[in-house]
N, C-alpha and C positions, 0 to 999 in steps of 0.2 A: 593209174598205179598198178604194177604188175602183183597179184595175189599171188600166194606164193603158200603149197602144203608139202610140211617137209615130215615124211616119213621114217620113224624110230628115231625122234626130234630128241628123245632123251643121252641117247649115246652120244661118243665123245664126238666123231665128226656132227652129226644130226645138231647138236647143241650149239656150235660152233658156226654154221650156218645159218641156226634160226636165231644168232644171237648176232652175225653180220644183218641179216637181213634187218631183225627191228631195231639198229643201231642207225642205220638207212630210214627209218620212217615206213619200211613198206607192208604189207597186211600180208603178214604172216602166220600162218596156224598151226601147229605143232603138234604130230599126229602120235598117239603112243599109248603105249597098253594098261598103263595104270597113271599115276599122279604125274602130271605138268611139273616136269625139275629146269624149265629153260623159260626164256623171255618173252614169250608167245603168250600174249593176253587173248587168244582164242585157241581151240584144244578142241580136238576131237580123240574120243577115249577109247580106242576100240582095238583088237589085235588085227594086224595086216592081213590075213587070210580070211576077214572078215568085211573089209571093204569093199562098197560097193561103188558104182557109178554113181550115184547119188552123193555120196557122201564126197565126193570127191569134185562133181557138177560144179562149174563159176570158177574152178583152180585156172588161173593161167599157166603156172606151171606144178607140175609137182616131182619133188626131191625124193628119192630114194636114198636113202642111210643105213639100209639092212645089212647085218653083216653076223657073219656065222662061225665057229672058230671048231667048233666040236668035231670028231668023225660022224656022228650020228645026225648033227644038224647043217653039216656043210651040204646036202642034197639041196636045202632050202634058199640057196642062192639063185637055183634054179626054178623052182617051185615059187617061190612068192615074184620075183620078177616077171614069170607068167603070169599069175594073179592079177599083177597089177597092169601089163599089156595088157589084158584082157581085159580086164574093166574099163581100161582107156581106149581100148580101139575104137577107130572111128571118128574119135573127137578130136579136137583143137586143141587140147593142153598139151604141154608138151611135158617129157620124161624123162629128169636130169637122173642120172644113177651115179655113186660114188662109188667107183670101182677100184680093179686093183692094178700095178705097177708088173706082175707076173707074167700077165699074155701081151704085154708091149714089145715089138719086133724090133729086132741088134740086127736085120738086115736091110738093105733095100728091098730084096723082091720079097718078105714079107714071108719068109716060110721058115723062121728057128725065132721062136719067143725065150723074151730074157730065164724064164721056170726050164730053160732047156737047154742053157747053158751052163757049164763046166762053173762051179762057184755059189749056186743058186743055193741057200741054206734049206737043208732036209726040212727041216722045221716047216718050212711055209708054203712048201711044195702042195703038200692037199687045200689047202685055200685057195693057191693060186690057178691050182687046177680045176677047181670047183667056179671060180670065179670065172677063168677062162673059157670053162664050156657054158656058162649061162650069158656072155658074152658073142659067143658063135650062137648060141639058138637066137636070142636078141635080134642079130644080124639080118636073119631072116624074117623080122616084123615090118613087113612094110603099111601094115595099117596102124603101126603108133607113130608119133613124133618125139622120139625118142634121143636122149645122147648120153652114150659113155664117157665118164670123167673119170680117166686114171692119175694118183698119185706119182710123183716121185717114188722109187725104189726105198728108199728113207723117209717115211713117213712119220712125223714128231710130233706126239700130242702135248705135247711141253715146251715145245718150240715156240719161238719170237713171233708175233705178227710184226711182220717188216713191211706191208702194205704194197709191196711187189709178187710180181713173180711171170714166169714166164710160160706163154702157151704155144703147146708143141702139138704135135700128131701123132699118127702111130706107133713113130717109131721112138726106142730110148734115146733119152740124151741125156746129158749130164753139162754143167757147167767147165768152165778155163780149167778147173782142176779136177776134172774127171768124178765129179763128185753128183750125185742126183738125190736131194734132200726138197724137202717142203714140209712146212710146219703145219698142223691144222687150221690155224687160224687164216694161214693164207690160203689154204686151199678152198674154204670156205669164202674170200673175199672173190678165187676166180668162180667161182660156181656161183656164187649172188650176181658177180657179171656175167654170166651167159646167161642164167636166166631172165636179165633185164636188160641185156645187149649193150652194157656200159661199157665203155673204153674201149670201142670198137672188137671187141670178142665175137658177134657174129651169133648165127644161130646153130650154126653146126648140126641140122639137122638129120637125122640116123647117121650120126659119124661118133668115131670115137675119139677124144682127143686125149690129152695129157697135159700136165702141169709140174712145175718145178722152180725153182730160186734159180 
């Protein structure tokens, strides 16, 4: 059975994940700074810039769910993601990250991200930008086994689980109607499957992919 530590278990995606996962039966542990609020009967209590290899030792895999909104905290996208490279380099676990829909490529040759196109809402440009550059330094980790999971551009924490959804790669897509949405609850069923390689999702190892309805 794949073991499975999903880091800031308590936020909306992080919850959502560890609550796919032990819905599944699988041994799940839920990593977070103060009181266990998700379905994880094991818990480790501790803030992120505090873990260590050990603490972390026998994970098969472990989820990353940080996430930053502030101008004064969005550097920490970058900062704990090292963190957590760091303590994983070297080993065998591998390092799903929930990432964001921003630095996803609207070309083929892969050089104008969607945060850089004509429409992109002011609003969400310093996350996307914050996320996109911890993203590129990521890239250059070749001693983690590591993969980015970007959302749908539409990302809906009150959305349906509809128990599909579809997995993409680099670059944006959107559905028949030009639309690119994914609910939490789905995003969280394709991230439970890559990290247990169900429905042939594959391991996507240092790759980034994407997800969407």
């Amino acid at each position: 059975m794949t073991s499975i530590a999903v880091i800031a278990a308590n936020g909306k995606a992080g919850s959502r994940i560890v609550e796919e996962a032990a819905n599944r039966g699988l041994d799940v542990t839920a990593v977070v700074r103060g009181e266990n609020r998700t379905k994880a009967k094991r818990v480790i209590s501790k803030d992120l810039f505090d873990l260590t290899g050990e603490d972390l030792s026998g994970f098969d895999v472990v989820v990353d769910a940080f996430g930053a909104w502030t101008e004064e905290t969005l550097p920490q996208h970058s900062t704990t993601l090292k963190h957590l490279a760091d303590v994983l380099s070297g080993t065998e676990t591998r390092l799903l990250v929930v990432g964001g829909a921003g630095s996803l490529y609207v070309n083929p040759e892969h050089t104008v991200q969607l945060n850089q196109t004509e429409g992109f809402p002011d609003a969400y440009q310093p996350v996307a930008t914050a996320m996109g550059r911890s993203l590129a330094e990521l890239r250059e980790r070749s001693d983690v086994n590591w993969t980015y999971i970007s959302p749908a551009a539409d990302f809906r924490p009150d959305g349906e689980r509809t128990g599909s959804y579809v997995l993409a790669g680099e670059e944006f897509t959107t559905d028949e109607h030009g639309i690119s949405a994914i609910s939490y609850a789905d995003y969280a069923i394709a991230v439970v499957d890559v990290a247990t390689g169900a429905n042939g999702t594959g391991s996507h190892n240092r790759e980034r992919i994407s997800v969407r309805w």
